[in-house]
C-alpha positions as a Python dict, from the first residue, in 0.01 Angstrom:
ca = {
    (1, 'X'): (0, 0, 0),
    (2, 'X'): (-85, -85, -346),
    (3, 'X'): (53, 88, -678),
    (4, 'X'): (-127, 250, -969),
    (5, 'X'): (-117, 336, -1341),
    (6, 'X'): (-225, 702, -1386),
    (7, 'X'): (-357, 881, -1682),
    (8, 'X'): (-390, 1230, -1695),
    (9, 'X'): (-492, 1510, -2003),
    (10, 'X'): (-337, 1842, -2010),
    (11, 'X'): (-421, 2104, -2285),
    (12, 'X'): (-134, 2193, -2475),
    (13, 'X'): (-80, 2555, -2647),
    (14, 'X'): (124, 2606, -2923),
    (15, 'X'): (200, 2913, -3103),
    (16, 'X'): (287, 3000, -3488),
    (17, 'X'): (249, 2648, -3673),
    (18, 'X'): (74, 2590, -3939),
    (19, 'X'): (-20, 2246, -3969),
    (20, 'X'): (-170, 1993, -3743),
    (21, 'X'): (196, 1754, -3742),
    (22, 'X'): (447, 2086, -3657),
    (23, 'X'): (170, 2138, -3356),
    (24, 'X'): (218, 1800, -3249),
    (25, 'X'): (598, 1733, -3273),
    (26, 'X'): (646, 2102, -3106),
    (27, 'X'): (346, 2002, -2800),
    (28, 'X'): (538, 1656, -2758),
    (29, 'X'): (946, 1794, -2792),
    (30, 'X'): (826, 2087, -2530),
    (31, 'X'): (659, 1865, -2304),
    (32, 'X'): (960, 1599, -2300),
    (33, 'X'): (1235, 1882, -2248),
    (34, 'X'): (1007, 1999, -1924),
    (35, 'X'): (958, 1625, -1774),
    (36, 'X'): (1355, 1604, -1850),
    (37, 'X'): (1457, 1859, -1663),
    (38, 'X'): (1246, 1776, -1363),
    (39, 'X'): (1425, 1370, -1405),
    (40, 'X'): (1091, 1263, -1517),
    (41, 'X'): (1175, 1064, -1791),
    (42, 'X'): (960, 774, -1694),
    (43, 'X'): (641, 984, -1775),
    (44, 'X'): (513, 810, -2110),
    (45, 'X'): (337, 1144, -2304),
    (46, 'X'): (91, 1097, -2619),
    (47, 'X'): (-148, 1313, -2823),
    (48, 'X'): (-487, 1268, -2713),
    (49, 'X'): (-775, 1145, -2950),
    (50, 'X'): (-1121, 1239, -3012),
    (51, 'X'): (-1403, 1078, -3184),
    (52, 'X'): (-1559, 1228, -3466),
    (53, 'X'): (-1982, 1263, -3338),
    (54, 'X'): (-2080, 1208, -3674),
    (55, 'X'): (-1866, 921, -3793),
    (56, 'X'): (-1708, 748, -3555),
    (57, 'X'): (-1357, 844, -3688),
    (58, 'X'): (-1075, 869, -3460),
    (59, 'X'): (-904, 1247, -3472),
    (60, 'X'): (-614, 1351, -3328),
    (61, 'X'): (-657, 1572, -3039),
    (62, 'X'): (-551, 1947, -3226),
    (63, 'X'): (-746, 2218, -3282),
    (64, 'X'): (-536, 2460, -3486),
    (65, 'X'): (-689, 2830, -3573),
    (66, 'X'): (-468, 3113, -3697),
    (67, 'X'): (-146, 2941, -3645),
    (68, 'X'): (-218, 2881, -3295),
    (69, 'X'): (-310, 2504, -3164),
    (70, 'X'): (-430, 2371, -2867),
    (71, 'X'): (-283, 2013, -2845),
    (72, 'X'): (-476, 1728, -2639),
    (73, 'X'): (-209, 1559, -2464),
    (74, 'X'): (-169, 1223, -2247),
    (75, 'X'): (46, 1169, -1956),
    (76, 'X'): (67, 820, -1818),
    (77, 'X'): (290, 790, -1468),
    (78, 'X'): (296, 517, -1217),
    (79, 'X'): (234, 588, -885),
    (80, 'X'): (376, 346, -571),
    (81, 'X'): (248, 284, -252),
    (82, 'X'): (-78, 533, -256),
    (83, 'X'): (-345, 535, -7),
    (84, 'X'): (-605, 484, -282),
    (85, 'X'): (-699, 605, -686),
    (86, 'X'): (-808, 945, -551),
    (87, 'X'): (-476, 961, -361),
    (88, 'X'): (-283, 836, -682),
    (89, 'X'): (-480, 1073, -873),
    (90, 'X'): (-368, 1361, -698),
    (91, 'X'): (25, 1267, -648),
    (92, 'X'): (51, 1185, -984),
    (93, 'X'): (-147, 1580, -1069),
    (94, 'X'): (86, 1705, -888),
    (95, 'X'): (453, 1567, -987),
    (96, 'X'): (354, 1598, -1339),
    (97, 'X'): (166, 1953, -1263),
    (98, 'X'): (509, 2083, -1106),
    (99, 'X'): (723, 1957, -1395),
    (100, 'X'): (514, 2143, -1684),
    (101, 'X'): (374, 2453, -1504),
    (102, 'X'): (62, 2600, -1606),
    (103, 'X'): (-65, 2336, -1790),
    (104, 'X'): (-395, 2219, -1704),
    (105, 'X'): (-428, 1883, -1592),
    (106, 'X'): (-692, 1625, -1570),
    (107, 'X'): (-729, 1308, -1401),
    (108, 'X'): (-873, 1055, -1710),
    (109, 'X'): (-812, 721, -1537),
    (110, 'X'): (-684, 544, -1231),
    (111, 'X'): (-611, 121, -1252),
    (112, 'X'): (-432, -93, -955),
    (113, 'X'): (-139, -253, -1066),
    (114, 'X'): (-8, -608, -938),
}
Protein backbone atom coordinates (compact mmCIF):
# COMPACT_ATOMS: atom_id res chain seq x y z
CA UNK A 1 0.00 0.00 0.00
CA UNK A 2 1.51 3.22 -0.84
CA UNK A 3 2.15 6.30 1.61
CA UNK A 4 1.07 9.94 1.41
CA UNK A 5 1.87 13.54 2.37
CA UNK A 6 -1.33 15.20 3.71
CA UNK A 7 -2.27 18.76 4.01
CA UNK A 8 -5.07 19.86 5.81
CA UNK A 9 -6.59 23.70 6.96
CA UNK A 10 -8.30 24.13 10.18
CA UNK A 11 -9.70 27.57 11.32
CA UNK A 12 -8.18 28.69 14.33
CA UNK A 13 -10.02 31.02 17.07
CA UNK A 14 -8.31 33.09 19.28
CA UNK A 15 -9.59 35.28 21.88
CA UNK A 16 -8.35 38.78 23.47
CA UNK A 17 -5.16 39.72 21.26
CA UNK A 18 -4.62 42.55 19.78
CA UNK A 19 -2.36 42.24 17.02
CA UNK A 20 -2.05 39.98 14.10
CA UNK A 21 1.67 38.28 15.61
CA UNK A 22 0.12 37.58 19.50
CA UNK A 23 -2.85 35.76 17.30
CA UNK A 24 -0.42 33.79 15.58
CA UNK A 25 2.17 32.70 18.24
CA UNK A 26 -1.04 31.95 20.65
CA UNK A 27 -2.99 29.78 17.36
CA UNK A 28 0.50 27.95 16.81
CA UNK A 29 1.70 27.39 20.93
CA UNK A 30 -2.16 26.07 21.44
CA UNK A 31 -2.18 23.92 18.56
CA UNK A 32 1.41 22.33 19.40
CA UNK A 33 0.48 21.74 23.22
CA UNK A 34 -2.82 19.73 21.77
CA UNK A 35 -0.79 17.56 19.02
CA UNK A 36 1.73 17.02 22.14
CA UNK A 37 -0.39 15.63 24.29
CA UNK A 38 -1.99 13.29 21.81
CA UNK A 39 2.21 12.13 20.89
CA UNK A 40 1.72 13.88 17.69
CA UNK A 41 4.72 15.66 17.45
CA UNK A 42 5.45 14.68 13.92
CA UNK A 43 2.48 16.90 12.69
CA UNK A 44 4.42 19.93 10.97
CA UNK A 45 1.67 23.08 11.72
CA UNK A 46 1.93 26.60 9.79
CA UNK A 47 -0.20 29.73 9.35
CA UNK A 48 -2.03 29.62 6.27
CA UNK A 49 -1.70 32.35 3.47
CA UNK A 50 -3.98 34.19 1.32
CA UNK A 51 -3.57 36.22 -1.73
CA UNK A 52 -4.47 39.65 -1.81
CA UNK A 53 -7.41 39.82 -5.11
CA UNK A 54 -6.24 43.06 -5.89
CA UNK A 55 -2.48 42.80 -5.76
CA UNK A 56 -1.23 39.71 -5.75
CA UNK A 57 0.37 40.12 -2.25
CA UNK A 58 0.78 37.25 -0.07
CA UNK A 59 -1.18 37.80 3.55
CA UNK A 60 -1.01 35.86 6.34
CA UNK A 61 -4.01 33.89 7.03
CA UNK A 62 -5.64 36.23 10.27
CA UNK A 63 -8.52 38.01 10.37
CA UNK A 64 -8.51 39.87 13.68
CA UNK A 65 -11.81 42.05 14.73
CA UNK A 66 -12.36 43.24 18.30
CA UNK A 67 -9.56 41.38 19.81
CA UNK A 68 -10.79 38.21 18.54
CA UNK A 69 -8.88 36.34 15.44
CA UNK A 70 -9.60 33.63 13.40
CA UNK A 71 -6.18 32.10 12.43
CA UNK A 72 -5.78 30.06 9.00
CA UNK A 73 -3.75 27.22 9.97
CA UNK A 74 -1.78 24.26 8.08
CA UNK A 75 -1.35 20.81 9.20
CA UNK A 76 0.91 18.60 7.17
CA UNK A 77 0.99 14.63 8.43
CA UNK A 78 2.17 11.62 6.62
CA UNK A 79 0.05 8.93 6.22
CA UNK A 80 1.46 5.01 5.61
CA UNK A 81 0.06 2.29 3.91
CA UNK A 82 -3.52 3.92 2.78
CA UNK A 83 -5.86 2.43 0.41
CA UNK A 84 -5.80 5.61 -1.71
CA UNK A 85 -5.69 9.91 -1.34
CA UNK A 86 -9.37 9.85 -0.33
CA UNK A 87 -8.48 7.15 2.23
CA UNK A 88 -5.31 9.22 3.34
CA UNK A 89 -7.43 12.16 3.36
CA UNK A 90 -9.71 10.94 5.79
CA UNK A 91 -7.14 9.07 8.33
CA UNK A 92 -5.11 11.88 8.39
CA UNK A 93 -8.85 14.24 9.23
CA UNK A 94 -9.27 12.20 11.65
CA UNK A 95 -5.93 11.66 13.86
CA UNK A 96 -5.36 15.29 13.60
CA UNK A 97 -9.33 16.03 14.12
CA UNK A 98 -9.14 13.89 17.48
CA UNK A 99 -5.98 15.60 18.73
CA UNK A 100 -7.40 19.35 18.44
CA UNK A 101 -11.18 18.89 18.98
CA UNK A 102 -13.55 21.12 17.45
CA UNK A 103 -11.49 22.53 15.06
CA UNK A 104 -12.64 22.43 11.64
CA UNK A 105 -10.65 20.66 9.28
CA UNK A 106 -10.14 20.60 5.62
CA UNK A 107 -8.53 18.36 3.28
CA UNK A 108 -6.18 20.99 0.93
CA UNK A 109 -3.96 18.39 -0.73
CA UNK A 110 -3.09 14.74 -1.05
CA UNK A 111 0.61 13.66 -2.94
CA UNK A 112 2.06 9.85 -3.07
CA UNK A 113 5.23 9.59 -1.57
CA UNK A 114 8.15 7.14 -2.74
Amino acid sequence: MPNFNVLLEGAWLVRDVKTVDDAIGVAISEAGKRLNQKKMEYVDVEVGESSCPECGEELDGVLLVAGTALVGMLFEIKIFNAESEEHAGRIAKSMIGKALGSIPLRVVEVTKID
